[in-house]
Kinemage of the C-alpha trace (Angstrom):
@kinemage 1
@onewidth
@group {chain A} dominant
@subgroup {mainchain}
@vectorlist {calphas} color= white
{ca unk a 1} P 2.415 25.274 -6.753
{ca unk a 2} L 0.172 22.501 -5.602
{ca unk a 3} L -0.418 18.783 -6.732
{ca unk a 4} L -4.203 17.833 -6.727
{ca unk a 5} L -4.681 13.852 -6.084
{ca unk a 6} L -8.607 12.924 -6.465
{ca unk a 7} L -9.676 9.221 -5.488
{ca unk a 8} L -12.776 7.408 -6.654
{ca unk a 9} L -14.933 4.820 -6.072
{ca unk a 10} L -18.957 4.051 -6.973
{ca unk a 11} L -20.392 5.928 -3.866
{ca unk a 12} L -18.004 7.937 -2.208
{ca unk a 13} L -19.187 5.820 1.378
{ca unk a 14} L -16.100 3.082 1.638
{ca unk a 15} L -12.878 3.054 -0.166
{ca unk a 16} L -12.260 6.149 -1.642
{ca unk a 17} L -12.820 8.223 1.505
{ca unk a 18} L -10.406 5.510 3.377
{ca unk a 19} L -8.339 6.206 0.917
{ca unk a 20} L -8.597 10.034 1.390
{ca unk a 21} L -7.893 9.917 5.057
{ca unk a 22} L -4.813 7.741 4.402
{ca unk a 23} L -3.228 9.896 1.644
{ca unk a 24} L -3.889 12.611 3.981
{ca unk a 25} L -2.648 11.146 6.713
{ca unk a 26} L 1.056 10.405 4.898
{ca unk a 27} L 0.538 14.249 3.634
{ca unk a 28} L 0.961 15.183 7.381
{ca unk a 29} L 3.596 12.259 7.976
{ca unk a 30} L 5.966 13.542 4.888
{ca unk a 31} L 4.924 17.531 5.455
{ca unk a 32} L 3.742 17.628 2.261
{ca unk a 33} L 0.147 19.409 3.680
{ca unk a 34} L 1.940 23.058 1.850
{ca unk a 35} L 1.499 20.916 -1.700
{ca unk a 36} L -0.183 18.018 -1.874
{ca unk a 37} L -4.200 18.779 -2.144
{ca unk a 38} L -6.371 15.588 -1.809
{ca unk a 39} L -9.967 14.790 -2.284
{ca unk a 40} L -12.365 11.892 -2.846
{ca unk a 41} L -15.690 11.671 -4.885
{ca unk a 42} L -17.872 8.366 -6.339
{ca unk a 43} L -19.105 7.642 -9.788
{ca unk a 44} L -23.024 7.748 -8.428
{ca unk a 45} L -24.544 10.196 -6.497
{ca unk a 46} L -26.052 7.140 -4.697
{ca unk a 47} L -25.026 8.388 -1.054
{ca unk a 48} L -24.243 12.272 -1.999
{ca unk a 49} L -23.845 14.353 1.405
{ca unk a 50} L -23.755 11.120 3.270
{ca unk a 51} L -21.223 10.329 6.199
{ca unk a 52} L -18.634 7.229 4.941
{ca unk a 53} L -20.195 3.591 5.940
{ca unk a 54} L -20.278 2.913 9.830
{ca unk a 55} L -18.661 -0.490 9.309
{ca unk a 56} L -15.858 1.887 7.224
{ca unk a 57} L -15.397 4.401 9.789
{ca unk a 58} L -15.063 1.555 12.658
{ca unk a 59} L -12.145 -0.386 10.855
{ca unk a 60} L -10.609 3.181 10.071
{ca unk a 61} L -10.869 4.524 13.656
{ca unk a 62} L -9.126 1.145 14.772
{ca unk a 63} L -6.491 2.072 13.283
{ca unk a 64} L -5.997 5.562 14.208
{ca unk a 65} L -8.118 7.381 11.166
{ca unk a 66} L -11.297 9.341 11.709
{ca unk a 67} L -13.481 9.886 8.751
{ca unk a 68} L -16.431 11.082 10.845
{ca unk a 69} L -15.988 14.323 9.062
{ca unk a 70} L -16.064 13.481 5.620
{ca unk a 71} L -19.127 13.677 3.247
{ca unk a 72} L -20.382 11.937 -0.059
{ca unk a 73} L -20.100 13.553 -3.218
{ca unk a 74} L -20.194 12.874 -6.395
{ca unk a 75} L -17.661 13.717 -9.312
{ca unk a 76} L -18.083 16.488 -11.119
{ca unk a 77} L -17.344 17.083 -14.534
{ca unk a 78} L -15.141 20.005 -13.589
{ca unk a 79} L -12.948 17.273 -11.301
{ca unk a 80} L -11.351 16.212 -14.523
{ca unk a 81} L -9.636 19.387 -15.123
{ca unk a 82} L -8.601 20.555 -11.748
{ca unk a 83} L -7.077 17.364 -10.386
{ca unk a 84} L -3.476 16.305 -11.718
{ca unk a 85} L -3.941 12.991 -10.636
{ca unk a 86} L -7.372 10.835 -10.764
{ca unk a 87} L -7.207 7.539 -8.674
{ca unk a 88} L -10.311 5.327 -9.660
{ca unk a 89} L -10.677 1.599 -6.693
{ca unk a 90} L -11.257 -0.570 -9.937
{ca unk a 91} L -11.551 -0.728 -13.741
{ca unk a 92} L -15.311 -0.228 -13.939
{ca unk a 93} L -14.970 3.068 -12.058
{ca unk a 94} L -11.928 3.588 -14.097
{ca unk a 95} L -14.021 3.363 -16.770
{ca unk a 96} L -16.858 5.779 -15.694
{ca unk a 97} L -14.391 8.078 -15.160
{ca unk a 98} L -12.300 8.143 -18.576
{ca unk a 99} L -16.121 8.148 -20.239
{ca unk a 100} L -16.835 11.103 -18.668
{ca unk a 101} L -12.776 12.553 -19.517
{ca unk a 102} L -11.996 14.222 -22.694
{ca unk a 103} L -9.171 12.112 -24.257
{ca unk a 104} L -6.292 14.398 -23.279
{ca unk a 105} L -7.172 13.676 -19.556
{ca unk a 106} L -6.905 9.704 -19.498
{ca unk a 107} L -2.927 9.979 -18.744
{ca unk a 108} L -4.158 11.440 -15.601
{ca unk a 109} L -6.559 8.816 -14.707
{ca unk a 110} L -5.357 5.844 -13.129
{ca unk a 111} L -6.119 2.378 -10.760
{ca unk a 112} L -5.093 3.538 -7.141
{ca unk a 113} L -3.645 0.354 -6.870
{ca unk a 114} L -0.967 1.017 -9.551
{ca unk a 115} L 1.017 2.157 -6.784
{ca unk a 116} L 0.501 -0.777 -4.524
{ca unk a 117} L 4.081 -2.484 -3.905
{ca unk a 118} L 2.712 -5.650 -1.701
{ca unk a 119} L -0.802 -6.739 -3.466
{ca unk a 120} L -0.774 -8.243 -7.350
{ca unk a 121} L -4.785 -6.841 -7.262
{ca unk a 122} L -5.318 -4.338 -9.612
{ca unk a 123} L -8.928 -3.220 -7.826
{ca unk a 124} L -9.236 -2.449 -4.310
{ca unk a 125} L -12.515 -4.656 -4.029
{ca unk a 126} L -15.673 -3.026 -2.713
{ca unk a 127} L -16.764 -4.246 0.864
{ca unk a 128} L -19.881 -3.100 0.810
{ca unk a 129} L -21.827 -6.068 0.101
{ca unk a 130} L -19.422 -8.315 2.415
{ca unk a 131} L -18.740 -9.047 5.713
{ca unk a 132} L -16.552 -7.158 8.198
{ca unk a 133} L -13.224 -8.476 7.405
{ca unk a 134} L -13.859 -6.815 3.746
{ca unk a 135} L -12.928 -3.462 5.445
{ca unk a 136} L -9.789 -4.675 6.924
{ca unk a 137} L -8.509 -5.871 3.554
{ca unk a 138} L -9.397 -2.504 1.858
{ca unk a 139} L -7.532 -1.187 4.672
{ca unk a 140} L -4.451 -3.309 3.953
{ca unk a 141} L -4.608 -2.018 0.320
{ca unk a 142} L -5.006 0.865 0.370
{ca unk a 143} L -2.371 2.077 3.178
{ca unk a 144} L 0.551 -0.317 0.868
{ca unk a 145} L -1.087 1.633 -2.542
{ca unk a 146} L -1.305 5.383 -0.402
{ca unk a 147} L 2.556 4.700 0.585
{ca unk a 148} L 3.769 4.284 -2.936
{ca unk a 149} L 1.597 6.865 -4.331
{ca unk a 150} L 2.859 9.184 -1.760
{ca unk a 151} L 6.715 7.895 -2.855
{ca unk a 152} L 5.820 9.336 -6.561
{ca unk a 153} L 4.256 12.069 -5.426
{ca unk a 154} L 7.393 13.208 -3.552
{ca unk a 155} L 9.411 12.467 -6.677
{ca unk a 156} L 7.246 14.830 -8.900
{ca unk a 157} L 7.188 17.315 -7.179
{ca unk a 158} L 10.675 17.281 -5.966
{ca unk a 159} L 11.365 17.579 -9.867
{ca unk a 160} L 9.053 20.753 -10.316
């Protein structure tokens, strides 16, 4: 039995592998590694086989992640049926993502920040385009949204 979490953003350079290494990280932390399975992909295939932004992997590091390993990719169509659990940064990915999703699939695609307990945002903004402190913030988000996601995750699949 295994619970497949997939997180998304436009490129697949910034947030969404942040947000992979964090999930993964509170995997580890909860010994969940046996079944939890996560991934990340982007919308475009802008940056496809490309390591995450340097400016991304510097805030990361700083705080104890290493992305150095992760690559680009884009989402494939056959994403949508093997993940339980699709995590899109913001609403225009979001809605990329339930375009490409036959109907029956849009329960199981979400805002990542849905499980955020300390930010009112419902987008993890893209820091692409901004200046350093832009990575920080996604940081911040993301680590509050992986911790509840990781609470719900341990609640499903306590249940199964």
């Amino acid at each position: 039995m295994s619970y497949r979490v997939l997180l998304v953003c436009m490129g697949n350079i910034c947030r969404s592998p942040t947000a992979e290494v964090v999930v993964r990280q509170l995997i580890k932390n909860n010994k969940l590694g046996h079944i939890v399975e996560v991934d990340s992909a982007g919308t475009h295939g802008y940056h496809v086989g490309e390591a995450p932004d340097s400016r991304t992997q510097r805030a990361a590091l700083i705080r104890g992640y290493n992305l150095s390993q992760l690559r680009a990719r884009k989402v494939a169509r056959q994403d949508i049926d093997y993940f339980d659990l699709i995590l899109a940064m913001d609403k225009s990915n979001l809605d990329n993502l339930r375009r490409m999703a036959p109907p029956e699939a849009h329960e199981r695609i979400k805002l990542f920040m849905d499980y955020s307990k300390n930010f009112d945002d419902d987008e993890v903004p893209d820091p692409y385009y901004g200046l350093g402190h832009g990575f920080d913030l996604v940081l911040d988000m993301v680590e509050d949204a992986a911790r509840g996601l990781i609470e719900e995750i341990k609640q499903k699949v306590g249940s199964r």
